[in-house]
N, C-alpha and C positions, 0 to 999 in steps of 0.2 A: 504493500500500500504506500511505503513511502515514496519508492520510487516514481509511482503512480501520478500523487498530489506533488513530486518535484517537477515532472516532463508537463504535470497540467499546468502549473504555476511560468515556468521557467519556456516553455513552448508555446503557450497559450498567450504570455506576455510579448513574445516577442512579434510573433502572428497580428497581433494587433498593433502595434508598435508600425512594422512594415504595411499594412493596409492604412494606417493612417496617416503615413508618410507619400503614399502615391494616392490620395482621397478618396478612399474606400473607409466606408465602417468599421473600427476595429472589431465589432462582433461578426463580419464576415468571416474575421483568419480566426478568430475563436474558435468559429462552427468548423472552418478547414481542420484547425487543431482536432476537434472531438471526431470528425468521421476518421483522418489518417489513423488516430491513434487508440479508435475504437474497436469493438468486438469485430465490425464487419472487415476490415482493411487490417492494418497491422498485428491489432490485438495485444497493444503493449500496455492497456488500461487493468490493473488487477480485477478479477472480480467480484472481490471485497470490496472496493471503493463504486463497482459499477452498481452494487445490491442495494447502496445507500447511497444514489445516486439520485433519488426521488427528493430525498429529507434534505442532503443538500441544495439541492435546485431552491428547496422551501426555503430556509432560513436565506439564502440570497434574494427572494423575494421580502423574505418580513423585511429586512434590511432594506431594499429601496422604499419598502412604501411606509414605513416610522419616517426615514427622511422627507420622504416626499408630507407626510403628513407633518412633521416637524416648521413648514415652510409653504405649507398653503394656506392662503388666504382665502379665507370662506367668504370675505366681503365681495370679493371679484365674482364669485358663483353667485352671490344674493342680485346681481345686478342682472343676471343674463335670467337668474327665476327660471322659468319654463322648459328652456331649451337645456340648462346643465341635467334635469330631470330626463328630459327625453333621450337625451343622448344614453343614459345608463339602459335603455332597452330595444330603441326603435332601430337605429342601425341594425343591431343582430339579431331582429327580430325580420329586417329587409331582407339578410344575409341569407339566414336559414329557409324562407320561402323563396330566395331565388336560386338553392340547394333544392327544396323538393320540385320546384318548376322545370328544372335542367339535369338534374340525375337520374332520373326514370328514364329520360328521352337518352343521353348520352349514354350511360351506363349501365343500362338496363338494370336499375333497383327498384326495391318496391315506394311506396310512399312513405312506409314506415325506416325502412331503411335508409334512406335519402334524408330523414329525417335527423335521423342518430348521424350520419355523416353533417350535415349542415350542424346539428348541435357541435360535432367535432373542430370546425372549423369557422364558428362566427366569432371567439371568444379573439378578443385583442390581446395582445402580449402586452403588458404590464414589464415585462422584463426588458423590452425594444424602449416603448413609450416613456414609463415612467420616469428613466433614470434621464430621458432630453427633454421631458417636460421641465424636472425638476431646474436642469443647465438653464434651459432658457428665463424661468423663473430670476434664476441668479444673473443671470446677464441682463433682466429687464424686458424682454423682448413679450408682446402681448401681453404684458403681466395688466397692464391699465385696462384692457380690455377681457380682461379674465379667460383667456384662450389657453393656456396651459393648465389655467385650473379646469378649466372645462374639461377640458380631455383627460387632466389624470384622475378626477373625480369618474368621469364617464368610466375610462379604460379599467377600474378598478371592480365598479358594480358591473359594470358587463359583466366581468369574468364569474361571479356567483349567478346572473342570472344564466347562463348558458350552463353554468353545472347542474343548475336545478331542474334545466331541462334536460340534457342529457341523462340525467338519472332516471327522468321520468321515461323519456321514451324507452332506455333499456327497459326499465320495468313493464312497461306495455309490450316490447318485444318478447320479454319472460313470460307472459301471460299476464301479468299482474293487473292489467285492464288500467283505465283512464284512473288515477287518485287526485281529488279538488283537493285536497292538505297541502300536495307536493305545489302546487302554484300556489297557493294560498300562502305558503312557505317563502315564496321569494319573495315579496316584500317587508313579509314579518324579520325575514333572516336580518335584510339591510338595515330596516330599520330597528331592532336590537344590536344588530354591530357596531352602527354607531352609538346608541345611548351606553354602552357597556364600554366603549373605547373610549369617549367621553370623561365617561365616570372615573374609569382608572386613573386618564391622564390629571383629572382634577386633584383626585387622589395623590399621584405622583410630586403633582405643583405645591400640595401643603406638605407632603412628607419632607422631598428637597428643601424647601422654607424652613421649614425646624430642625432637621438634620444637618450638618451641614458634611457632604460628602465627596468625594473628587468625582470628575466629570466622568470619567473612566469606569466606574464605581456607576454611576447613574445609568451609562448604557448598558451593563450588564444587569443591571436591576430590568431595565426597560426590555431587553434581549431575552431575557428569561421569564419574564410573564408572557411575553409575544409567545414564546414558542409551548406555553401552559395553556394560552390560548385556541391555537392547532390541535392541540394534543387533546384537549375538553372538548370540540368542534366537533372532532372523527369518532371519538369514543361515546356521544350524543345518541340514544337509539329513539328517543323521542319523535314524535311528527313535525313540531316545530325547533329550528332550530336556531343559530343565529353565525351571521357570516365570519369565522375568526380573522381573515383580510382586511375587510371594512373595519372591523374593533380595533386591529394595529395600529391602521393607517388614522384613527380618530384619537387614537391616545399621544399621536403628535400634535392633533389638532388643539386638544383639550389641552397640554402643557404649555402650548404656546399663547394661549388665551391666558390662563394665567400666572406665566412664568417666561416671559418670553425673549427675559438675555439667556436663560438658562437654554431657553429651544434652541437657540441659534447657535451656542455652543455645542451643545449636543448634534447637530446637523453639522457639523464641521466632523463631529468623530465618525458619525455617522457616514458619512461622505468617503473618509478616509477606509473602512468598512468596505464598503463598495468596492475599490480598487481589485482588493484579492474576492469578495463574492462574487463580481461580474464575471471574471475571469472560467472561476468553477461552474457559476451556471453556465454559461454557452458553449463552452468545452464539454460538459456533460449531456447536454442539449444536442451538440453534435454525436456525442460517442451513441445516443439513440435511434440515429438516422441508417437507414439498412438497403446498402448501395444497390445491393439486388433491384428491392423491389422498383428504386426508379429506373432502371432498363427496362421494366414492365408498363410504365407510364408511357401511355400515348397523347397526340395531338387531345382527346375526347379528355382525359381528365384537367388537362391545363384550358381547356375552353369551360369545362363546370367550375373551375378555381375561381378564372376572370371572370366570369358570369356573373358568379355571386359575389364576387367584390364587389361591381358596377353596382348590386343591387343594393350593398352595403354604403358603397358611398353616394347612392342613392337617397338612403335612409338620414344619414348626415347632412344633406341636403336641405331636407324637408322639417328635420329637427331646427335650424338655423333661420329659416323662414319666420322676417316680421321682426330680426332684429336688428341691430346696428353694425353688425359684422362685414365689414367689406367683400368684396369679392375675392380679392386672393385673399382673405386670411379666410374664409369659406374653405376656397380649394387646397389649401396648408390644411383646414381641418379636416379635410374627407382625407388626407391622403396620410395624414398621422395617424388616421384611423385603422391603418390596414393591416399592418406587421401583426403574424402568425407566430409563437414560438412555443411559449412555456405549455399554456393549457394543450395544446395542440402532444406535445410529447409526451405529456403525465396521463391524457387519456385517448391518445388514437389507440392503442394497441389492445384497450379492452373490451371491445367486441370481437377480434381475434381470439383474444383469447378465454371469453365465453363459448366461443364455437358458434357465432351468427354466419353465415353464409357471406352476408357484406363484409365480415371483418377483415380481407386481406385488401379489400377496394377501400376501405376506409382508413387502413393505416397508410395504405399507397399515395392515396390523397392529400392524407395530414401532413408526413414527412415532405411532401412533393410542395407544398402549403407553407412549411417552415423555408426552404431553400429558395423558394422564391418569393416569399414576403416579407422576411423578417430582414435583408440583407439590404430589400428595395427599400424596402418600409422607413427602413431604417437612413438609406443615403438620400431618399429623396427628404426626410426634415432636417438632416445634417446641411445639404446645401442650398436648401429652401426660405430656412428661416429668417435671414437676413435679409433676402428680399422681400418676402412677403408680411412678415407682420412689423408694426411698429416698437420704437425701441424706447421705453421710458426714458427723459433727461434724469439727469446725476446717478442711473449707476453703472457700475464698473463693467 
C-alpha cells in the first residue's frame, strides 16, 4: 500500500503539474494517472488501497464541500430566490428524461432501464465543480452576482437528488414497485441536512469561543464529525432520512455566520487539505475506468451522452429565465453544469453487479460519461471564466 499512495501522490502530482503547464486540466493527467496505473493497464495500484478506494474518494469530497461551505455566501443565493432552488433539481430532472427519450431508441433499453442509466448519469460532479467554484469565489469573479454560489449550492443537492432516484428505480427494477416515502425522502433529506449542519456549525462557533484551541485542532474536530456524519447517513435503515453532504457543506455555513475570522482560517487549512485529496480522488477515479469496455463504445452511446447533456443544459436554461443573468454568464452556467465524475464511479457498476441485463450498457456509458465530461467540463470553466463572468473591484 505504501508504495501505492507514493506512485499516487508523487505520479498523480506531476501528471497535473505537466497538463497544466500546456492548459489542460490538471485533473485530466490525474485521470491518465489512475487508468495507466490501475487494475485494467499496469496494475501497479495495490488492492488494498483499491478496496478502500470508495471511502477515500468520500473524505476528499467532505473536504471540498466544508471548504466550499466555509466561504459561501448565502446572501448571493437569497438574491437569485427561485432559480438557486430550481437548479438543485430541474436540470437532472431534463437530463434523465432526455436518457429515457434517446436510450430505448439508440440502445435498445427498456424505459425502466434507461431510467436507472439517466439516474447514473444526471448527477454533477461536485469533485470537477466545487473545488473552481470555490477558486472563483476567491478570485471574485461572479461572486456579486451569486453564480458560483449558485452552482455549488445546485451541484451539491443535485447529487442527493439523483441518488434518491437511482435507488428508487433499482428498487422498482427488484420488484419493489413505485414507494411515495422514497421521493417524499428527497426533500425531507435536504432539508434536514441543512438544519442539522446548521446546528453543528453553531454548535462549533460557541465551543471554539470558549475553548480556545489551535486551528489544526478545529479541523480535525470539524473532519471527524463530517465523517460521523457518513457513517450515521449509510447505517440509517429508516424511511426518512437526511442528506450527510448537505449537513457538511452547512456546518461551514453555520461557522461562518457566527465565527467568521475563524471560517476563513479554517478555509485556508482546509484548502491546503485539498492539495493531497484532489490528487487521490481522481487518481482513484481513474484506477475505476475499464479500458475494455470503451473499445465496446460506439458512435450510438456518445450520441445518448450528448443528447442528454443538451437536455441538461437545456434544463439550466429554463431554470435562469426572468432573471438578471447575462447571456454568457447563462452559457458559463449550462456549461459548469456538465462535468460527470464522482457519483458516476461510486454507482455505475451496480446494476452490473446486481445482474440487471442493462448493467454492462450502463457502466459502459458512465465510464464513457467520466472521460468525456469531466476533463471538458472541467477546461471549458478553466478558460471561460474570465471572459464571461464579471470580476468584483478590490479583490485579489
Amino acid at each position: 500500500m505504501l508504495l501505492s499512495i507514493s506512485l499516487i501522490l508523487i505520479v498523480g502530482m506531476s501528471m497535473g503539474w505537466i497538463c497544466q503547464k500546456i492548459k489542460l486540466p490538471s485533473l485530466l493527467g490525474m485521470l491518465a494517472v489512475g487508468i495507466i496505473l490501475g487494475p485494467y493497464m499496469l496494475h501497479l495500484l495495490d488492492s488494498s488501497i483499491l478496496g478502500i478506494s470508495a471511502e477515500l474518494r468520500k473524505i476528499a469530497l467532505i473536504i471540498i464541500l466544508t471548504r466550499a461551505g466555509l466561504g459561501l455566501d448565502i446572501s448571493g443565493l437569497k438574491k437569485l430566490g427561485r432559480p438557486a432552488v430550481l437548479m438543485c433539481f430541474v436540470p437532472a430532472s431534463f437530463e434523465l428524461v432526455g436518457m429515457i427519450l434517446l436510450a430505448p431508441k439508440f440502445m435498445g433499453l427498456s424505459v425502466l432501464e434507461a431510467a436507472i442509466m439517466g439516474a447514473v448519469l444526471a448527477a454533477v460532479s461536485p469533485a470537477v465543480v466545487v473545488p473552481r467554484m470555490v477558486r472563483l469565489m476567491d478570485k471574485g469573479y461572479g461572486v456579486k452576482e451569486g453564480i458560483p454560489q449558485l452552482i455549488l449550492a445546485g451541484a451539491s443537492v443535485d447529487d442527493v437528488y439523483v441518488i434518491v432516484l437511482f435507488s428508487t428505480f433499482i428498487g422498482m427494477m427488484q420488484g419493489d414497485g413505485v414507494s411515495l416515502i422514497s421521493f417524499v425522502n428527497i426533500p425531507v433529506s435536504i432539508f434536514l441536512g441543512i438544519v442539522i449542519g446548521l446546528w453543528i456549525g453553531f454548535l462549533l462557533a460557541y465551543f471554539f469561543k470558549k475553548i480556545h484551541i489551535r486551528d489544526t485542532s478545529k479541523v480535525l474536530i470539524i473532519l471527524s464529525i463530517s465523517l460521523l456524519l457518513v457513517v450515521l447517513e449509510d447505517k440509517l435503515t429508516t424511511a426518512i432520512t437526511f442528506s450527510a453532504l448537505i449537513a457538511i457543506m452547512f456546518i461551514g455555513v453555520g461557522l461562518q455566520k457566527k465565527r467568521e475570522v475563524v471560517a476563513k482560517r479554517l478555509s485556508v487549512k482546509y484548502g491546503k487539505l485539498w492539495v493531497a485529496a484532489e490528487i487521490f480522488l481522481f487518481v482513484l477515479v481513474g484506477a475505476t475506468v475499464n479500458i475494455g469496455y470503451l473499445g465496446k463504445v460506439g458512435v450510438k452511446a456518445l450520441i445518448v451522452i450528448i443528447g442528454a447533456l443538451m437536455f441538461r443544459m437545456l434544463g439550466v436554461f429554463i431554470c435562469l429565465l426572468g432573471t438578471n443573468i447575462k447571456g454568457k454568464e447563462r452559457l458559463f452556467i449550462m456549461m459548469a453544469y456538465t462535468p460527470k465524475a464522482t457519483v458516476q464511479a461510486a454507482i455505475g457498476g451496480v446494476p452490473l453487479a446486481l445482474g440487471f441485463a442493462c448493467g454492462d450498457a450502463v457502466l459502459t456509458v458512465a465510464v464513457l460519461a467520466i472521460v468525456l465530461t469531466a476533463p471538458l467540463g472541467a477546461f471549458a470553466i478553466d478558460i471561460s471564466y474570465k471572459k464571461m463572468l464579471q470580476r468584483n473591484s478590490g479583490v485579489n
